[in-house]
C-alpha positions, 0 to 999 in steps of 0.5 A: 242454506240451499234448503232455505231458499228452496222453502223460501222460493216455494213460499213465493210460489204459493203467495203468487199464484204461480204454478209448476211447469205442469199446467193444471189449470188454463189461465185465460185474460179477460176485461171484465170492465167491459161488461156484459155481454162477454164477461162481468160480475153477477149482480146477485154474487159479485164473487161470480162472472157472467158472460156469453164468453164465461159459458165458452171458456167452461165449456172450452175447459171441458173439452180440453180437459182442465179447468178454466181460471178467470185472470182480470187484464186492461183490454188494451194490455190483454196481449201484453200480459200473454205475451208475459205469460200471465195466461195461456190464451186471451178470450175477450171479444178480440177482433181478428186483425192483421196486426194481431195475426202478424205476432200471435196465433190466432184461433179459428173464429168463434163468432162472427160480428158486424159493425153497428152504428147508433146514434141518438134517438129522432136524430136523422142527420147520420144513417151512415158512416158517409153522412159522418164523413160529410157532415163531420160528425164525432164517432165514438169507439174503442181502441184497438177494434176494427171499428177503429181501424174502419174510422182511420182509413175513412178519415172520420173524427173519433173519439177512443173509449175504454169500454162501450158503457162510457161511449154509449154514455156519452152519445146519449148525453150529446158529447158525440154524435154517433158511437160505432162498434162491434154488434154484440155491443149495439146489442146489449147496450144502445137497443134497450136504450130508449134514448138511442136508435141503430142508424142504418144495416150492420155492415164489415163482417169480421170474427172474433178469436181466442189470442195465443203465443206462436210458440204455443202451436200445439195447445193452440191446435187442441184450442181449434179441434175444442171450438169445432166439437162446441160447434158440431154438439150445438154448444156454441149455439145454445150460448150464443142464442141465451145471450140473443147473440145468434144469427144466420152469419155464425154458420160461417163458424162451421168452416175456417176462416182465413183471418190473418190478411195484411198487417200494418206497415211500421210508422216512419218517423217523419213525414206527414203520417210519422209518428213524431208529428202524431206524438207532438199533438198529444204532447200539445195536449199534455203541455195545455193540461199540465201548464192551465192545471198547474195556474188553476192549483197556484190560484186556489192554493194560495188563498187555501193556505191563507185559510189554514195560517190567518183565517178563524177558527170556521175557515181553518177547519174548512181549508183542512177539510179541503186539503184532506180530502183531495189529498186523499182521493184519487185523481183517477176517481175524480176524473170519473165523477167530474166527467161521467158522474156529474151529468148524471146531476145535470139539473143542479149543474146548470143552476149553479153554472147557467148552462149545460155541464155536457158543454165543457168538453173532456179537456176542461174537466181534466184541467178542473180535476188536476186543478183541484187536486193539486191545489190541496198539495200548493197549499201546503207548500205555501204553508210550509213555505209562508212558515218559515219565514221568521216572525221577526219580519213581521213584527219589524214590518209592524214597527215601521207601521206597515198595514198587514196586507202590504207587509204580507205581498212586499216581505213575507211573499217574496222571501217564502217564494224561495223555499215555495219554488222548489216542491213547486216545481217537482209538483209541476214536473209531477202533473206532466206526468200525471196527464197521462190518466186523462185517457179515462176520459177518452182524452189522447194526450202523450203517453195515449199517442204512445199506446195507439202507435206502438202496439200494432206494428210492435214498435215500442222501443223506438216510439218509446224512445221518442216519447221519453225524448218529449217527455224530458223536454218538457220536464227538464227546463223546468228544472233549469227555471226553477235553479235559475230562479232560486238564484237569482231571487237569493241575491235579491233578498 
């Protein structure tokens, strides 16, 4: 029986990739979302990455003896999967902070960055993130980064992207006004654009580091002594200068940097900066989506339904179609078409809407696409529900020379509400849930005030606690609502 397991244990060693306790490869995260210049897929073998930091891992492997094996991670759970042991060191553009240097080891620096900002081209109201300040411009950027961090301590509006591409994106079609992030960014997305322009001198000087566990401090210092022979053979150099990343600040990298500094204070719960008020703007954000969402579904449902039970043959088809293919789609999917994909069709937009797409906000693309999601699932619990109720009401209805229409709101509406209501209200504590994606689409609703609050003092467990707490209050009376309901709808009918 032993033996058993053991081949049993070694298969599912070998299905997921594990390896032995002895490493024979270095397993490194990245983001290869975040696009060049640090790593993402060859255009002409999308089997391939590219990458300034692809060439520096290669190199960093050869230096160390073993090779390098790419593990694909969110940018933002980048330390959360080396904290699981899914690699042994994160490489990605990892801007040295202090609240990382508080729970990893950092590396020495391997490039020294400044802080960009760009805006539109010809627009001159913002040289500088004073002028941003003053005038209340909204500055995009990425969570997580010291720009991030240089936009809360000046009290800047911002707006949180996952990647530079949809921050740059957006400037460009005016949803923001400005975009600040690290050089290499500005660099290779916003210089080439002809429709984008550097406002003002880089500035904040910072160092971008390899992420390792603390217990890790013996391969950690191998890591270092690596870094150091690529600086003293011209390796990093001859990287950075391929990618046009070279400048006269990476002589800095010829000496170490002290990059640790002073890490974040926990949140408190209470008080003007704690953490609950932060976590109840989200949840206000959460409850809007959710309940226009849900109003927009129950809308567009019934008629669908409608459609499918008592329309002509042109109209059943058309009703299916709708529910098949929102049904089948993703909502994440639909986020990112509605938002970034449709601008791209402006024209045929603002003929059909009579005016600019990019006016609506990120908020209501949200409701919209929830809205058209969940409609396809109302429908067919209208359906279902509209079903069930005998064909005898009708035919009684039409006895007493009732017209349809009224037969319909006055007998068969109100008995099917009572089978409609139940997978209704599960839909609807569904769609709370839901909104947590909507931070696609740069949008900090709850469960994105979760992340932001939780990861730089580490405090996941006590935030987490408190935004389950929102969660379920939120949810819960919807229960009651629904059974309270039922009740008293089965007396009445």
């Amino acid at each position: 029986m032993k033996q058993h397991l053991k081949v049993v244990l070694l298969l599912l060693l070998c299905l997921t990739g594990c390896k032995p306790s002895e490493t024979v490869v270095i397993r490194w995260g990245s983001d290869a979302e975040g696009g060049a210049p640090y790593i993402f897929r060859d255009p002409n073998n999308s089997a391939n990455y590219l990458g300034y930091e692809v060439e520096l891992a290669q190199a960093l492997g050869q230096k160390l003896g073993k090779p390098m094996e790419f593990v694909q991670n969110e940018f933002k759970e980048l330390t959360n999967g080396l904290k699981r042991g899914d690699y042994q060191l994160a490489l990605n553009g990892i801007e040295a902070t202090p609240d990382r240097a508080a729970q990893f080891r950092l590396s020495r620096p391997y490039y020294v960055y400044q802080q960009q900002l760009v805006t539109r081209k010809g627009d001159t109201r913002f040289a500088s993130l004073e002028d941003c300040l003053k005038k209340n411009a909204i500055v995009g950027t990425m969570e997580e980064t010291a720009a991030d961090r240089i936009l809360n301590a000046r009290n800047i509006q911002k707006k949180l992207y996952n990647g530079p591409t949809d921050a740059y994106r957006d400037l460009e079609l005016g949803r923001i006004d400005a975009v600040l992030l690290d050089q290499p960014m500005a660099v290779t997305y916003a210089k080439p654009n002809p429709k984008l322009q550097f406002a003002g001198p880089p500035f904040a000087k910072g160092y971008y580091v390899i992420v390792l566990r603390k217990e890790d401090e013996a391969f950690a210092g191998k890591v270092d002594q690596a870094l150091q022979e690529l600086w003293n053979d011209g390796s990093l150099q001859r990287i950075y200068e391929k990618w046009n990343l070279w400048n006269d600040d990476q002589q800095e990298l010829n000496k170490p940097q002290d990059v640790a500094g002073e890490a974040n204070k926990p949140y408190q719960m209470f008080g003007e900066g704690g953490y609950l008020k932060l976590l109840w703007e989200g949840a206000k954000v959460t409850i809007r989506i959710a309940v226009l969402s849900m109003l927009l579904a129950i809308i567009i449902g019934l008629p669908i339904a409608l459609m499918r039970l008592y329309g002509s043959r042109p109209l059943q088809f058309i009703s299916i179609a709708y529910v098949e293919f929102f049904r089948g789609i993703p909502v994440l999917f639909l986020l990112y078409v509605l938002y970034y994909g449709v601008p791209q069709i402006g024209n045929l937009v603002v003929l059909l809407l009579g005016e600019d797409y990019r006016n609506y906000g990120p908020e209501f693309v949200a409701i919209l696409a929830f809205g058209l999601n969940y409609a396809a699932y109302e429908a067919e619990v209208y359906r279902a529900g509209l079903s069930a109720v005998p064909k005898g009401q009708w035919e009684a209805a039409a006895a007493l020379g009732m017209p349809k229409r009224l037969t319909f709101r006055r007998i068969i509406l109100p008995q099917a509400m009572r089978s409609i209501l139940p997978p209704m209200t599960n839909d609807f504590v569904a769609l709370f849930k839901d909104t947590s994606l909507v931070s696609a689409i740069s949008l900090v609703e709850l469960s994105k005030q979760f992340q932001i609050l939780s990861k730089p003092a580490n405090q996941y467990l006590e935030i987490g606690l408190a935004t389950a707490t929102l969660y379920l209050l939120m949810s819960v009376p919807l229960g009651w609502l629904a059974r309270h309901l039922e009740k008293k709808w089965a007396k009445t009918h």
